[in-house]
C-alpha positions in Angstrom: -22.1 -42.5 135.5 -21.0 -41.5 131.8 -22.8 -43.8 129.0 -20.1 -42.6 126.2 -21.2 -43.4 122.4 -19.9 -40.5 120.6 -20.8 -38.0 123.5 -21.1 -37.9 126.8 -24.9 -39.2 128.3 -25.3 -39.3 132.6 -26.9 -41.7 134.7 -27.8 -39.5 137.9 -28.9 -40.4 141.4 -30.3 -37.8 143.6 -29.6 -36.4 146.6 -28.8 -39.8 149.0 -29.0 -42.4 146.3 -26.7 -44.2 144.7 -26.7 -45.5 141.2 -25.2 -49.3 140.6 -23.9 -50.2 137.4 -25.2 -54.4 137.2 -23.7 -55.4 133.8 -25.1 -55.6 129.8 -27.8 -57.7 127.9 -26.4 -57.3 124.5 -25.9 -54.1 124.3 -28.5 -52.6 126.7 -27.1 -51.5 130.1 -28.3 -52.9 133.6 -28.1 -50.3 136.5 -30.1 -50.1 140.1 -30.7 -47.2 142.2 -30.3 -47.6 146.1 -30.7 -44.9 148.7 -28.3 -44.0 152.1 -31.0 -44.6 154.3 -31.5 -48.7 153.3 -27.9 -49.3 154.3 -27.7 -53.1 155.6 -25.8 -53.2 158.7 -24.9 -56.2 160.7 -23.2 -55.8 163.8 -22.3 -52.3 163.0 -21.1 -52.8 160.0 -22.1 -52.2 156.1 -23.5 -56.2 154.9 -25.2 -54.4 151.8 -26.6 -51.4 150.5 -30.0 -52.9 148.4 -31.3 -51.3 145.8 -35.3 -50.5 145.6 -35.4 -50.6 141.7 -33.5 -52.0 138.2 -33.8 -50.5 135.0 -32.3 -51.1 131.7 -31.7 -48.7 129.0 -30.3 -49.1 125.1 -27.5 -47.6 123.8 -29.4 -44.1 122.9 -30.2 -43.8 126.6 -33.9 -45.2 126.2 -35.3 -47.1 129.0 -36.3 -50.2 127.9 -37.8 -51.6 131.1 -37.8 -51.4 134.8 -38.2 -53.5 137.5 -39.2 -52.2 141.1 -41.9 -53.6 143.7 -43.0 -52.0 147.2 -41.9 -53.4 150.2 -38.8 -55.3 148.0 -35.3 -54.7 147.6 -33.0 -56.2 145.6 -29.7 -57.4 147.5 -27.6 -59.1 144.1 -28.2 -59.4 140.6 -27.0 -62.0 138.0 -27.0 -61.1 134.5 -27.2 -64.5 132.4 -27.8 -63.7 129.0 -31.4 -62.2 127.8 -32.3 -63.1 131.9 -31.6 -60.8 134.8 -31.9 -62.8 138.2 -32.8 -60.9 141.7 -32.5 -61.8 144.7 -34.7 -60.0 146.7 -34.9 -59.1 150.4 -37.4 -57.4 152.5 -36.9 -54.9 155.2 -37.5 -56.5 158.9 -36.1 -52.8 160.5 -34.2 -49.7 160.1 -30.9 -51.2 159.3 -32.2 -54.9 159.2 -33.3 -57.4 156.3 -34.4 -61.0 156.0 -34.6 -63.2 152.5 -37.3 -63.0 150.1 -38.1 -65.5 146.9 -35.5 -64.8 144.0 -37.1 -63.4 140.4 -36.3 -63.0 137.2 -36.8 -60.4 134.4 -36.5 -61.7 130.8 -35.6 -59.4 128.4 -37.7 -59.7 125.4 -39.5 -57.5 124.4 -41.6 -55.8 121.5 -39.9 -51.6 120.6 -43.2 -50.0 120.1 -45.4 -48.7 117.9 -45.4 -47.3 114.6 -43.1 -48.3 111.8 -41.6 -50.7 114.4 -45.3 -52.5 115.3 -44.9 -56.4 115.2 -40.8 -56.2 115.4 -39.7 -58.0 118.8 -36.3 -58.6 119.9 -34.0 -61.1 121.8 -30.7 -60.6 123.9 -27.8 -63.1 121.8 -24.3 -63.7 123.0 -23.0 -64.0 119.7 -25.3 -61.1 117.7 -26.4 -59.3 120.8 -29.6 -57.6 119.9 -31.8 -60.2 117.3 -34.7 -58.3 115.9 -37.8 -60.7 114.7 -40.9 -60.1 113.0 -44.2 -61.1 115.0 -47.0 -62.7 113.2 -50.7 -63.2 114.2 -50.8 -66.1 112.3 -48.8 -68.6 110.5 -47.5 -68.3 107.2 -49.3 -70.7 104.6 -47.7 -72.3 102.2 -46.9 -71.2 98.5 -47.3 -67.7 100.0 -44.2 -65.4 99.5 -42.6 -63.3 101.8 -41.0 -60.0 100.5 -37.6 -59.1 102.3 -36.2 -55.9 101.6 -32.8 -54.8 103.2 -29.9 -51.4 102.9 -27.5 -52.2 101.2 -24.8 -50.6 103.5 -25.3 -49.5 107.0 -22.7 -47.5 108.8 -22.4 -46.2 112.2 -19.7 -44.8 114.5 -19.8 -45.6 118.1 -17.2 -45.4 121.2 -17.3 -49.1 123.1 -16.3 -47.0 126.2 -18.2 -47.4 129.2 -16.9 -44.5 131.9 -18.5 -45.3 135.7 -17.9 -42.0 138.3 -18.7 -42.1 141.3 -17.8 -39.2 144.8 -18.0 -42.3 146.7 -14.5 -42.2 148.7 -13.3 -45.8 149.3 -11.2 -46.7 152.7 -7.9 -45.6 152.9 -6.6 -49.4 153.5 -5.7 -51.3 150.6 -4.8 -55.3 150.6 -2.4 -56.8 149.1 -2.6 -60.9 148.9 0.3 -62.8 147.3 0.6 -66.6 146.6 2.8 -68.6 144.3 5.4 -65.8 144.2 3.3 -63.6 142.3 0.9 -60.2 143.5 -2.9 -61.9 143.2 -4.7 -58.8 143.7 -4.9 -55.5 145.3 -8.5 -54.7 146.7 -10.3 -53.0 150.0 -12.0 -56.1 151.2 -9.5 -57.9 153.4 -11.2 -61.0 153.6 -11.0 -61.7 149.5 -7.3 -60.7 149.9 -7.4 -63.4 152.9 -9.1 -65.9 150.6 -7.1 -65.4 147.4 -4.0 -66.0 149.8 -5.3 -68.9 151.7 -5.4 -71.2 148.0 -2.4 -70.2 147.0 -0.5 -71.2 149.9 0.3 -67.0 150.4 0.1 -64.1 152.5 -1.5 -60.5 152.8 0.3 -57.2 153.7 -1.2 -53.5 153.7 -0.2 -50.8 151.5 3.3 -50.4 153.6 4.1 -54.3 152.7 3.6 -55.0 156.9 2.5 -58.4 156.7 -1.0 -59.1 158.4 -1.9 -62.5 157.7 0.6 -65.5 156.6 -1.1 -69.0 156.0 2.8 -70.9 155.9 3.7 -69.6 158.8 1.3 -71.0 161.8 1.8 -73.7 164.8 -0.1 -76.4 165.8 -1.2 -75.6 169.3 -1.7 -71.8 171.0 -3.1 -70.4 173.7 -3.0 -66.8 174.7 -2.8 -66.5 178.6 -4.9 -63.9 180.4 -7.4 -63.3 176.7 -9.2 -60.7 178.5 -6.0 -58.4 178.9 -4.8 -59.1 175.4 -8.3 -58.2 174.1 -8.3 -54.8 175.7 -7.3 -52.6 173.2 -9.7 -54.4 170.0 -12.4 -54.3 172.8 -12.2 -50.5 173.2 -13.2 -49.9 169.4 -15.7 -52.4 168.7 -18.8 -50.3 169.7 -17.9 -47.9 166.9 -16.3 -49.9 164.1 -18.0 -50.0 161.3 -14.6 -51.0 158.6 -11.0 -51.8 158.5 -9.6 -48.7 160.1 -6.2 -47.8 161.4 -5.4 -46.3 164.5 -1.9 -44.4 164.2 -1.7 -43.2 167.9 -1.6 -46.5 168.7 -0.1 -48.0 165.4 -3.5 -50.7 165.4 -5.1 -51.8 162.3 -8.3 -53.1 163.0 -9.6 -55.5 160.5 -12.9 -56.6 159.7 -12.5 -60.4 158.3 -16.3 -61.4 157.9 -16.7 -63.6 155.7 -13.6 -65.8 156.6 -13.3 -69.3 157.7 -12.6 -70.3 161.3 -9.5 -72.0 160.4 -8.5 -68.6 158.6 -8.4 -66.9 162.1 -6.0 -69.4 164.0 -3.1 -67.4 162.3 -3.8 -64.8 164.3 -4.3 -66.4 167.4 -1.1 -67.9 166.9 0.3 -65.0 166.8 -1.0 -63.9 169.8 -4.1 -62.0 168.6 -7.2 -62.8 170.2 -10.2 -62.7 167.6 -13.4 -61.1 168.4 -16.2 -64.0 167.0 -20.2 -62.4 166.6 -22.7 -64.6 167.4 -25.7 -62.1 167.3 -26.2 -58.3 167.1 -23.9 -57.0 169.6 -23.1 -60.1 171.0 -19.3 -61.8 170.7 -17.1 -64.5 172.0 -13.4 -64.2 172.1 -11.3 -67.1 169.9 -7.8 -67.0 172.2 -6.4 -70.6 171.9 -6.8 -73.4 169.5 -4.6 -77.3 169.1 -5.6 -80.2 166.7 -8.8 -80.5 167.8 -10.4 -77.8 169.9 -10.3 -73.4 169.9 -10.3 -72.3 172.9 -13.1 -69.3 173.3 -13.2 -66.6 176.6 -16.8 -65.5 177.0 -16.4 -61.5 178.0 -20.4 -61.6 179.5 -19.4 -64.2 181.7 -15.3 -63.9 182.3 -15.9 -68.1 181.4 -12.9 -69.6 179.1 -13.3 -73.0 177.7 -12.7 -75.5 175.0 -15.1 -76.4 172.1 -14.7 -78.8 169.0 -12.8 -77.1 166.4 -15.0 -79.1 163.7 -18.4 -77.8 165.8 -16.9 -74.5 166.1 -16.4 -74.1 162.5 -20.1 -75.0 161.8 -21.2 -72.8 164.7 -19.5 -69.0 163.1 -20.3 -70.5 159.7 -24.2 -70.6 160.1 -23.7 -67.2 161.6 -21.5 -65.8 158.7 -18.2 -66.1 160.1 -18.1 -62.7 161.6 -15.0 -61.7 162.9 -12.6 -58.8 163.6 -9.3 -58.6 164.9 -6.9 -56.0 165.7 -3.0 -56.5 164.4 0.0 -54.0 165.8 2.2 -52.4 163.2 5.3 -51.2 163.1 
């Protein structure tokens, strides 16, 4: 990461560890530092990669402050003016984490010693960095204060922040339309999904093949023999771990956590049964739905039956709507 103000300044990881660019107070930049081996994976795939500490530096590459605490991690960070907000998880396994209690670093701060002794600061929206002087007592009155100030100060500075990263993203990219226009292009098929679904739209892949529609969906479906129709998702489910395409046998398997229930009865109405987690490892198979049931095919037991659509809904949501599916192209 390149931190450019009239030269060129890096922001280095090392070997296995990422560095996470977080956002600004005033002018200071926010960054975090995760390593490979904290990867958050559910069900085989990537949730999150935590980071194990925050720091914050000033424009001439000085830290100004750091935040890191054994045995925490810190999953998402909000920047809201002179506050930085973590939420924090804590490691429950290898690959595994559970919630922790949020916190908060407040940027305000004194710079130091020296000629600077007693001069605080404050992040602003409007003047970014305020600089006060601290007193150890109040000012009486009738006593005068003595303000001395240049005249003219001049700087040059480049505004232009340069992130690099070898990370190599997927190969799929998502297109989701709605409203006649191009919404977005992005690698996470479930926001292309979601940015289609409120505009009444659809999402293709990079070739314009169209994998999800929200217009174009019946009332009532039910795909006979699910187990048979499953076969060729269920063979790659042990080792998927992100939306991958499989040419020799023209198969784009899609991974759609994240979505809504009633997001998925597209598919199954176009006869694509939808894999449905409901633990580590463990699945049901969505192969049917009408106005008021989905019809799920239990692959543990060879069982297929109905359940509420409203309870079905609830039951993925509390379990963060984990599903994959698998869609033939051309």
């Amino acid at each position: 990461m390149d931190l450019e103000s009239g030269e060129n300044r890096d922001v280095r990881s090392g070997d296995g560890e990422y560095v996470r660019a977080l956002g600004f107070v005033g002018r200071d930049l926010v960054y975090g530092t995760a390593r490979e081996e904290d990867s958050w994976l559910v069900n085989g795939r990537t949730e999150n990669l935590p980071m194990y500490s925050v720091h914050i530096i000033n424009d001439q590459m000085q830290e100004e402050t750091s935040y890191e605490k054994n045995g925490y991690y810190i999953s998402e960070v909000t920047v809201d003016e002179s506050r930085i907000h973590l939420k924090r998880v804590m490691k429950t396994g290898a690959h595994s984490y559970s919630d922790s209690p949020e916190d908060t670093i407040v940027c305000n701060a004194e710079l130091g010693n020296g000629k600077m002794d007693g001069i605080g600061w404050f992040a602003s929206p409007e003047k970014e960095r305020v600089y006060f002087v601290q007193l150890d007592e109040e000012i009486k009155n009738g006593r005068s204060v003595r303000i001395q100030a240049p005249k003219r100060v001049s700087y040059e500075q480049s505004d232009r922040l340069e992130l690099k990263s070898n990370y190599q993203l997927s190969d799929m990219e998502f297109y989701a339309y709605g409203s006649g226009h191009l919404l977005k292009v992005t690698t996470d098929f479930s926001e292309a999904l979601s940015l289609a679904y409120d505009q009444m739209g659809f999402v293709t892949d990079k070739d314009r093949n169209v994998l999800w529609n929200r217009v174009k969906r019946g009332n009532i479906r039910n795909i006979r023999d699910p187990q048979s129709v499953f076969a060729p998702l269920a063979r790659y489910l042990d080792d998927f771990t992100g939306n991958t395409v499989y040419e020799n046998e023209k198969l784009a398997v899609l991974n759609a956590r994240g979505s809504s229930l009633a997001q998925m009865l597209y598919f199954i109405d176009q006869g694509i049964p939808v894999a449905a987690y409901t633990g580590e490892g463990q699945y049901l198979v969505l192969c049917g739905f009408d106005q008021y049931n989905v019809t799920v095919y239990d692959p543990q037991t060879g069982e297929t039956y109905k359940a509420g659509l409203n309870d079905s809904t609830e039951f993925f949501r509390v379990r963060g709507n984990d599903f994959i599916c698998a869609v033939n192209l051309p």
